[in-house]
N, C-alpha and C positions, 0 to 999 in steps of 0.2 A: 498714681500708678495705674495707668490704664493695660492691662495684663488680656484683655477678653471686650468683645462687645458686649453692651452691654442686653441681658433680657430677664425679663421676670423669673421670679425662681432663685436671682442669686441671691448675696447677701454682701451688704456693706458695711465696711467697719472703717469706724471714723478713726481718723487717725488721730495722734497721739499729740497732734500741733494743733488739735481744737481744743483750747483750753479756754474756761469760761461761758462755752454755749450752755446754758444750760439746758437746751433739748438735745442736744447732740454732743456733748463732751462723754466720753467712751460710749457713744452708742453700737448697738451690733443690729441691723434695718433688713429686713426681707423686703424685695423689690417686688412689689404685688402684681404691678402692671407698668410696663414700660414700653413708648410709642413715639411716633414725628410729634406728639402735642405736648410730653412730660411723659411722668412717672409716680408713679403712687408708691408707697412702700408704709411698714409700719414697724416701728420700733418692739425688739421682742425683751428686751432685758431695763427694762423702767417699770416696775410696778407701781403703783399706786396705792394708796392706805382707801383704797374702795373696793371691797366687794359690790360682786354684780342686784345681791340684795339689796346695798346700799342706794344702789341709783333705778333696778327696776324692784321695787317691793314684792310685787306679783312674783318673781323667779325667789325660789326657796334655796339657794345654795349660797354658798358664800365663795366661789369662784373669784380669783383675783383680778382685776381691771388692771391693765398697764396704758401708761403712755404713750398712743400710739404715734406720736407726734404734736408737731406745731399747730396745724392746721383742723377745722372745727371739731375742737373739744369741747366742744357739746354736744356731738356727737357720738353714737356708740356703734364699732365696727368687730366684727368676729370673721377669725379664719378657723379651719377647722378639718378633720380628714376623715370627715362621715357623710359624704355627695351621697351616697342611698340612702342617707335620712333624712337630707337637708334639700328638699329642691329649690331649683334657682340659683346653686350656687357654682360660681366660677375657678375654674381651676386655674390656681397658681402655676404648678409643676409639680411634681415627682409626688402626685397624691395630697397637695395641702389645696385647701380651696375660701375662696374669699366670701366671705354672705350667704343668703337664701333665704327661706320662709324664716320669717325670727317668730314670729304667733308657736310655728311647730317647734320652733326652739326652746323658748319658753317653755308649753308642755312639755317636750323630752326631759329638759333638765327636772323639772317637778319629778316627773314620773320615773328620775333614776336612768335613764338609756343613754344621756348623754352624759359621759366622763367628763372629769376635770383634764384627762391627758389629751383628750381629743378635740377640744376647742379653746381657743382664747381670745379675749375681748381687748379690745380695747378704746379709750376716750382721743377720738384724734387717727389720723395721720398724717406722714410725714410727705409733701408734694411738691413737684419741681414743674417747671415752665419748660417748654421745647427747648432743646439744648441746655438748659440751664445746671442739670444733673454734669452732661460731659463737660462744661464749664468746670466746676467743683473737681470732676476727676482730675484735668488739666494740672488745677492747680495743688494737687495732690491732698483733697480734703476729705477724701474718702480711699480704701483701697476695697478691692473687688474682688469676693471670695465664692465659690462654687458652695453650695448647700449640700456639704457631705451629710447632712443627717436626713435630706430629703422629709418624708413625713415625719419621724420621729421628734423632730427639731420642737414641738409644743412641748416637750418632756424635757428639754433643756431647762437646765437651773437659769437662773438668770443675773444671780448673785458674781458671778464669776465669767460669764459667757465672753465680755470684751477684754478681760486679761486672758482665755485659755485661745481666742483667738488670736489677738495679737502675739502669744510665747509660741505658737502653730508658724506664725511667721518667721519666728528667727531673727539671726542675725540682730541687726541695731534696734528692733523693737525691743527685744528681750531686756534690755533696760527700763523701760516702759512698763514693762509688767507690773513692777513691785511699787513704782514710782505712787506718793499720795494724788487724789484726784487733781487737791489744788497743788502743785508746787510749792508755790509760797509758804504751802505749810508746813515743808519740809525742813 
């Protein structure tokens, strides 16, 4: 359902006929950066059973890591809505911003300044090829939603995020909502 061009800032929710991916079956994707060359984006409702202590020792919090996609998870990516404390870092839209100094990241989080609502990490993200995203729209494997929660969106549960968007849809999702992940389990 292509409803809007696409640009960073929005959000994509996998639709309900990706059944089986397992990076992408009910995901809900903030599109970080989208261009003539692809698109970046990172999965916000996939935690992971890794705090950020877990994989940097040096950071003393136990911040959640999610999965921010397919693509090098081995690496660690943070967006975040604190650009006066983080420089270097890129804005998404409507106040969310991608990266910046991680050294002064690290000290904030020690030293308490940086909240758990105002940043999240993650291992990975999720990236497409020039056209390869509107491909996928095409053939209806994602639908294309506006970031009504703009910044606040890192304070979102994530437990429930791709059933309260899809029941936001209406009409024939709403069967979907309650539906088990796998079918077959049903």
């Amino acid at each position: 359902m292509i409803s809007e061009k696409l640009h960073k800032g929005q959000l994509l929710i996998a639709e309900p006929s990706i059944i089986g991916d397992l990076s992408f079956n009910r995901s809900v994707i903030l599109l970080a950066d989208h261009n003539d060359e692809g698109s970046v984006g990172f999965i916000l409702n996939k935690p992971l059973n890794y705090s950020i202590n877990d994989l940097i020792p040096e950071i003393e919090s136990s911040f959640e890591v999610y999965n921010g996609g397919p693509v090098e998870q081995d690496n660690l990516y943070f967006i975040h809505t604190i650009p006066d404390l983080l420089p270097n870092s890129i804005e998404i839209s409507h106040g969310i911003y991608w990266g910046g100094d991680f050294e002064l990241t690290k000290e904030l989080i020690n030293n308490g300044t940086i909240q758990r609502d105002s940043i999240r990490f993650f291992l990975g993200y999720t990236g497409w090829g020039a056209q390869q995203l509107e491909s996928e729209l095409q053939v209806n494997s994602w639908i294309i939603c506006t970031n009504t929660y703009e910044n606040k969106i890192l304070g979102k549960s994530s437990n429930d995020f791709w059933k309260e968007k899809i029941m936001e849809l209406g009409g024939d999702y709403l069967i979907w909502s309650n539906a088990p992940e796998n079918p077959i389990l049903n």
